[in-house]
C-alpha positions in Angstrom: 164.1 112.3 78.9 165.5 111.4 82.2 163.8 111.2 85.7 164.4 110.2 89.0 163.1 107.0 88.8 162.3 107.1 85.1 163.9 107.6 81.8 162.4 107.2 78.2 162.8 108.2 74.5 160.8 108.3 71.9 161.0 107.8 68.2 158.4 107.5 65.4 155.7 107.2 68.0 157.7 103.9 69.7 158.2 104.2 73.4 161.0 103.3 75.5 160.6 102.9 78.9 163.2 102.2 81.5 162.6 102.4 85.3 165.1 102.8 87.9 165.8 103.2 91.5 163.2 102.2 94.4 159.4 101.8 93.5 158.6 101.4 97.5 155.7 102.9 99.3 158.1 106.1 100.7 158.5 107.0 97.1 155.7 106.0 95.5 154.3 109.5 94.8 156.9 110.4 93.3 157.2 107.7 90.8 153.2 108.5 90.4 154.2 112.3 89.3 156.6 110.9 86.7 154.4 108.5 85.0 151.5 111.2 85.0 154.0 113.1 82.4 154.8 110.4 79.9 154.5 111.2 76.1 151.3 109.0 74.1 152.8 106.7 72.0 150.6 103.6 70.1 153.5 101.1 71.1 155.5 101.5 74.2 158.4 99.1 75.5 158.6 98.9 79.2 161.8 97.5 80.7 162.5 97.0 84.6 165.8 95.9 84.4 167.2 99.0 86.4 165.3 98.6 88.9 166.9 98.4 92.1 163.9 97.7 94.6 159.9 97.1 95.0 157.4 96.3 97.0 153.6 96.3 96.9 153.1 99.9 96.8 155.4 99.9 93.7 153.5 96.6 91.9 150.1 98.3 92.3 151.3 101.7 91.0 152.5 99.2 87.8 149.4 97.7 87.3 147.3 100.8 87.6 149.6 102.4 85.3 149.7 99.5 82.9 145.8 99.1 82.5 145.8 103.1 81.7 149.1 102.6 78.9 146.9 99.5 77.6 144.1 101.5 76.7 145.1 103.2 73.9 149.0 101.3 73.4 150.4 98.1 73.1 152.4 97.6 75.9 155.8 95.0 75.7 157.1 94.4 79.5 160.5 93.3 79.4 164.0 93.0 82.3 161.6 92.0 85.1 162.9 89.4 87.6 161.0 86.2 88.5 160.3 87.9 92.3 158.6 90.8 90.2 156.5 88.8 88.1 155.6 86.5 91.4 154.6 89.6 93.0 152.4 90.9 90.0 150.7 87.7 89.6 149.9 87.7 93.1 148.2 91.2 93.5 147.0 91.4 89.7 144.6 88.1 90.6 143.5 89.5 93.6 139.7 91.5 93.3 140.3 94.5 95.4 136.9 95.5 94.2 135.2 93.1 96.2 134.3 93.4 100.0 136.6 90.9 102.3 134.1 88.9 104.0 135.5 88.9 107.7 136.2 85.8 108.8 133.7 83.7 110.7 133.8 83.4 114.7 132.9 80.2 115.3 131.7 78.8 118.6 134.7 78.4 120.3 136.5 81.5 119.6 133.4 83.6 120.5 133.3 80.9 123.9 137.7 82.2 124.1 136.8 86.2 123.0 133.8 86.2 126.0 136.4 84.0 128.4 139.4 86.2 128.3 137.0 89.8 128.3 135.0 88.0 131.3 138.7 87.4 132.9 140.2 90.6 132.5 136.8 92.3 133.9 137.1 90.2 137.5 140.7 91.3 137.5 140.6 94.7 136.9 137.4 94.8 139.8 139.8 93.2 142.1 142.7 95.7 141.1 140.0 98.5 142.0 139.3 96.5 145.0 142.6 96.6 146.4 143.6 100.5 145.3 139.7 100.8 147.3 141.0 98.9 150.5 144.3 101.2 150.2 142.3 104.7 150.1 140.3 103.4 153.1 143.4 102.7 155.2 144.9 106.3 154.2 141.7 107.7 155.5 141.6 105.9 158.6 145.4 106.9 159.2 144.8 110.9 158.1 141.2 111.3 159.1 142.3 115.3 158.9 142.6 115.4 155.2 139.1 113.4 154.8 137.2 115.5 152.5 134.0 116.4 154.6 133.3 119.4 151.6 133.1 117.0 148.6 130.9 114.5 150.7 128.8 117.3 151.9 128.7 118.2 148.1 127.5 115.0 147.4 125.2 114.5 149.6 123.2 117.4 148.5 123.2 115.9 144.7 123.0 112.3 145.4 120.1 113.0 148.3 118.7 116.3 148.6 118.2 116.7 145.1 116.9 113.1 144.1 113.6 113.5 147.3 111.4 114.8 144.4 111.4 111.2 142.5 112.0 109.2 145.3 109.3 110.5 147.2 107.1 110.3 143.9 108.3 106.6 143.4 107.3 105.3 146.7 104.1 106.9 146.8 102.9 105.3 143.9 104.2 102.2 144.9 102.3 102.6 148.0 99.2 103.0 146.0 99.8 100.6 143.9 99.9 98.0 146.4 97.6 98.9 148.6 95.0 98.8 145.3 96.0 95.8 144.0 96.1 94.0 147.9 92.5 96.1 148.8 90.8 94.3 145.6 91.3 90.7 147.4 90.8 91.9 151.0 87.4 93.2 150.7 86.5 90.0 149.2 87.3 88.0 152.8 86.0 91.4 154.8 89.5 91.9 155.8 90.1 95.5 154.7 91.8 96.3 157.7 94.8 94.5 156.9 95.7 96.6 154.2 97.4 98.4 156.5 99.4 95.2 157.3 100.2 94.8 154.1 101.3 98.5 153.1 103.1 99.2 156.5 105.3 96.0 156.5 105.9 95.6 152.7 106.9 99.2 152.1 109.3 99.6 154.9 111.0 96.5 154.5 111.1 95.5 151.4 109.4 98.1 148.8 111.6 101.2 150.0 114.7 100.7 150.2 114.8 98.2 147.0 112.9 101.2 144.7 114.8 103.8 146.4 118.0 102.0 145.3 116.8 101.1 142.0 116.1 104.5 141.7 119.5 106.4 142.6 121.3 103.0 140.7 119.3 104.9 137.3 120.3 108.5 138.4 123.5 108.9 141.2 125.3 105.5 140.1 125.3 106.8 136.3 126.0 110.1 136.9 129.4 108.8 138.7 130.4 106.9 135.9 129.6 109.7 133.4 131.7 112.2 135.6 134.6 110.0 136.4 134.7 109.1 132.6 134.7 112.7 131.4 137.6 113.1 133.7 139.5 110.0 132.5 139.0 111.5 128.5 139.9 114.9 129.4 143.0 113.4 131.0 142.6 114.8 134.5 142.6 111.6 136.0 146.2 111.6 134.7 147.3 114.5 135.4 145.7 113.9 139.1 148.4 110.9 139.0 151.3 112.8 137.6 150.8 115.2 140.4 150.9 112.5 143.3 146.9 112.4 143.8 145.6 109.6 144.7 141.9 109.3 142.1 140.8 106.7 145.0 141.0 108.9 147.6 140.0 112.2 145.8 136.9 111.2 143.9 135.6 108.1 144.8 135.8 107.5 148.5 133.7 110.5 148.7 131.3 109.2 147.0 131.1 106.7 148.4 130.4 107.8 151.8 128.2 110.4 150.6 125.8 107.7 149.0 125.8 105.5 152.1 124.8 108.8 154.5 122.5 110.1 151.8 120.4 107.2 150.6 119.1 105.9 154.3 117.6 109.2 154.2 115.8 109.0 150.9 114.5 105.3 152.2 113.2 107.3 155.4 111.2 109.4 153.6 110.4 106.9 150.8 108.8 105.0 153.9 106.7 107.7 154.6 105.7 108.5 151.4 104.9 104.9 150.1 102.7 104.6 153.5 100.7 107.8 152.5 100.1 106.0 149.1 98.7 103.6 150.9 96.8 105.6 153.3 95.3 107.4 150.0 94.3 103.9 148.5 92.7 102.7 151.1 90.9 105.8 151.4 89.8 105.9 148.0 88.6 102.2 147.4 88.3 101.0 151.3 86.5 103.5 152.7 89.3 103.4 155.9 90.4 107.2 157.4 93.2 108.4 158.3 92.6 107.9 161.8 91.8 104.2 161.7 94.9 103.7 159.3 97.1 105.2 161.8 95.8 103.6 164.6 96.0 99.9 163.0 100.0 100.6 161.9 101.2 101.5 165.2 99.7 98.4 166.2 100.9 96.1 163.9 104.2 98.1 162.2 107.1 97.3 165.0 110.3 99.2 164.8 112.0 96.2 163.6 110.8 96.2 160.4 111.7 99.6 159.9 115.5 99.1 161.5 115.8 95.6 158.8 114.9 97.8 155.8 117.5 100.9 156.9 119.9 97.7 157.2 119.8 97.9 153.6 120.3 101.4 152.7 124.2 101.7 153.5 125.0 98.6 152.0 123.2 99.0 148.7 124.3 102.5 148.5 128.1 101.2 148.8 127.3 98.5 145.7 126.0 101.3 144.2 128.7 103.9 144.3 131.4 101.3 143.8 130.0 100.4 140.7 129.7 103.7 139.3 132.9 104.4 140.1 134.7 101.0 138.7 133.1 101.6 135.4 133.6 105.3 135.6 137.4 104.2 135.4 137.1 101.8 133.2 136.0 104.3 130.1 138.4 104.3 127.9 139.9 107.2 125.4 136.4 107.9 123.3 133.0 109.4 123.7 131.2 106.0 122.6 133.2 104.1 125.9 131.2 106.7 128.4 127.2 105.4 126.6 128.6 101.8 127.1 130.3 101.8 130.7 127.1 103.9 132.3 124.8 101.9 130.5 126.4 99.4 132.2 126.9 100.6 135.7 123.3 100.8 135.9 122.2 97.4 134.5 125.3 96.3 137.4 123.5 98.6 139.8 119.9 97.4 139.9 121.1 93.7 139.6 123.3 93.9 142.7 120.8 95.4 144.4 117.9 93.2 143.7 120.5 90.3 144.4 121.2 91.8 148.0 117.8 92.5 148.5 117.1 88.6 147.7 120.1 87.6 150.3 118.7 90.0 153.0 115.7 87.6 152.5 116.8 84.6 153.4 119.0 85.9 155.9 116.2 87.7 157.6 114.4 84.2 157.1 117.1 82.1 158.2 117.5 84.2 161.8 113.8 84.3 162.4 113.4 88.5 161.8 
């Protein structure tokens, strides 16, 4: 009988097998079909001699086929070339059963894998950098066409909407310190300097560090989770295609939204973590209201208050720059979004608890 890429005859239960034509991967299903019809014979001559071309796909389809003939046949393989039987010896000792152990990173190439991913990090934060410094300069030369809705919008997320655990934050901060700090006063008699303690602490240090912290955890992620579901859906692109600028449509506003929203959340975070306070001392110090009041206008100046607002635009720009730089970083799948916000708010609370340290010294340094 004659095939496409087969023909045979059989007589007195001998097989005669002759293949033809190209066993290569683009045909290999069909040369599959064919050998799934061949006759049962208990000897079977096999002869490749008109064969015109192979590759892998075609060897493997020979062994598989042969181990199947050799189970109830003998099998005679005759015509092959020496680049055929090369090829056969080659993928017949191979165990495709087995697992391939991948290979083993040593110390070097994991030293050259972190190297170039740490490189091509910095550089594409400096390309966002520059397209940043760009959208800036656009706005300063159009300040008609700044978007005054979409910061109003975020405002109202980023700040209105985030005074519930802010507030909650700082006050028990408040309390917490003013506990902890009350437990070593009373042993000195100098209770009254709990208030000392709470009123300076909280507005210069304590608030605007946990109020950052905090909207780094919920406004900084929620950037990166929003710009990222655009990048997947391809809007970002399509933004592009149609001449918008994704700099100066989604994250300059929220950029300047964070920085006028969260010096307002560290205002009332100052008031709330000194009513923690006030409650403490209340509780475990036996000092009202009144007294507490009196002793922090006394001792509370408005600098301290004015060097922890410092903060609050500053940190609020690390944090919305962040968000946004790994917002456009996600790539093409649901799994990049988990990793890049996961990471946008481990970048977040580092930056900010770096800053806070700089402030610090600065504030040391200049005698504030």
């Amino acid at each position: 009988m004659k095939c496409i890429f087969l023909t045979y005859t059989i007589t007195n239960d001998r097989l005669a097998l002759h293949s033809q034509g190209e066993w290569r991967l683009h045909t290999v299903r069909q040369v599959a079909q064919e050998l799934e019809h061949l006759p049962r014979a208990s000897d079977i001559t096999w002869d490749f001699s008109g064969l015109e071309g192979f590759d892998s796909a075609g060897v493997l389809l020979f062994i598989d086929t042969l181990k199947r003939l050799e189970e109830g046949a003998t099998v005679h393989i005759v015509g092959y070339t020496p680049q055929q039987e090369a090829m056969y010896q080659l993928l017949h000792q191979t165990d495709t059963t087995s697992p391939i152990e991948p290979p083993r990173e040593g110390v070097v190439m994991r030293m050259g894998v972190e190297g170039v991913a740490l490189y091509q990090l910095w550089r594409d934060f400096f390309t966002f950098l520059g397209h940043l410094v760009m959208a800036w300069v656009q706005t300063l030369r159009h300040p008609r066409n700044f978007r005054f809705k979409e910061i109003v919008y975020h405002i109202h997320r980023s700040g209105l909407n985030a005074l519930l655990i802010t507030g909650l934050s700082a006050f028990l901060v408040g309390l917490v310190i003013a506990y902890q700090s009350g437990v070593q006063l009373e042993k000195f008699g100098a209770d009254l300097f709990i208030v000392d303690t709470v009123g300076i602490s909280i507005t210069r240090e304590l608030a605007p560090m946990i109020t950052a912290i905090v909207i780094a955890g919920r406004s900084g992620s929620a950037y990166t989770a929003e710009i990222g579901a655009m990048k997947i859906t391809e809007e970002i692109a399509a933004m592009r295609t149609m001449g918008f600028d994704p700099y100066y449509f989604l994250v300059i506003p929220r950029i300047v939204a964070l920085m006028v929203a969260l010096p307002l959340l560290i205002f009332f975070a100052d008031m709330m973590g000194i009513v923690g306070g006030m409650v403490a001392s209340k509780l475990q110090l036996g000092i009202s209201m009144g007294q507490f009041v009196d002793r922090l206008s006394e001792v509370l100046e408005v600098k301290h208050y004015l060097l922890g607002m410092i903060k609050g635009p500053v940190f609020a720009f690390l944090i919305a720059m962040i968000g946004c730089f790994r917002g456009l970083q996600v790539a093409h799948n649901t799994e990049s979004i988990g990793l890049h916000t996961t990471a946008s708010v481990v970048n977040g609370i580092f930056l900010v608890i770096a800053f806070d340290a700089l402030f610090s010294v600065l504030y040391t340094e200049l005698g504030l």
